[in-house]
N, C-alpha and C positions, 0 to 999 in steps of 0.2 A: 350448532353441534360443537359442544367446547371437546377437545381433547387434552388431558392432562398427561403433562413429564414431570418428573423428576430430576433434579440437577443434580449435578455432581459432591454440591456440598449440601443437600438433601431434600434443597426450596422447592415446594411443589409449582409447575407456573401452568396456568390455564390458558389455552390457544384456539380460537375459533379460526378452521381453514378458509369457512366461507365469505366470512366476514368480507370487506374492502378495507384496505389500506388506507388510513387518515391520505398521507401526502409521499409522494415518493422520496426518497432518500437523497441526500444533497451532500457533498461537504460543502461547509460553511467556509467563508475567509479569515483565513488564521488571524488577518489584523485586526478583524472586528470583534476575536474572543475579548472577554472582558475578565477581568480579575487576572490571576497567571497565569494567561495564555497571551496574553501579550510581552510577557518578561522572559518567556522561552527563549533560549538561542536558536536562531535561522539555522545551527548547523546539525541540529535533533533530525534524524531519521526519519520522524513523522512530519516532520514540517518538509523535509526532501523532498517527502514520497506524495503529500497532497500537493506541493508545484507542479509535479510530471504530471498527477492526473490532471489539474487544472490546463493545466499546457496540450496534453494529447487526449484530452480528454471526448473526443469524438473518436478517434483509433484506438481503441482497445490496445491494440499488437502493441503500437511504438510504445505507449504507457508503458505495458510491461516489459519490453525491452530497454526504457529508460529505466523504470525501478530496476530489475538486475544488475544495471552497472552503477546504480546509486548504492545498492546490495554490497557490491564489489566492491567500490569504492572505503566502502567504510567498513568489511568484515572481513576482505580480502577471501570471497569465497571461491575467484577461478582459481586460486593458489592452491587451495585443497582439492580442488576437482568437481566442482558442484556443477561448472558450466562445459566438462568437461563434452556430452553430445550433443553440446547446440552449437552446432558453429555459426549462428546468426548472432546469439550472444555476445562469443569470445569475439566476431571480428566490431561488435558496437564494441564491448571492449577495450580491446586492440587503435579502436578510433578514438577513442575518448581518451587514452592514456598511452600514448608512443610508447613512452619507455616500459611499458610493462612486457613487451616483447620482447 
């Protein structure tokens, strides 16, 4: 039972819900990209952000606790207030960067 959408830029895309998934979803190892994924600098955001999961990648939580102050880190988002009600955030934060206190 295919059900059809619409995209945004107008592509029709056909989707069977019943279907099975070929293979579950993985990220791959940045080193082993071929062509320019190998010439990326290590300090690109997405190469950040697939370290942490590869690293916490059984805890959800830390993951996304890591990504927020990788977030931080490079967009300065508790300066505006983004991490402003999570106080498990601000103190990884706080841990990872003394002087931002």
């Amino acid at each position: 039972m295919d059900q059809k959408f619409r995209t945004t830029s107008g592509l029709i895309i056909s989707v069977d819900p019943l279907r099975e998934s070929s293979a579950p979803l993985e990220l791959g190892d940045p080193a082993a990209e071929h062509g320019v994924g190998n010439l990326v600098p290590a300090n690109l955001i997405r190469k950040q952000i697939e370290r942490v999961i590869r690293e916490h990648g059984s805890d959800p939580a830390e993951a996304a606790l890591a990504i927020c102050v990788i977030l931080d880190g490079n967009l300065g988002l508790a300066e505006d207030g983004y991490f402003d009600d999570d106080e498990t955030v601000m103190k990884a934060i706080l841990a990872a960067d003394p002087a931002w206190s």
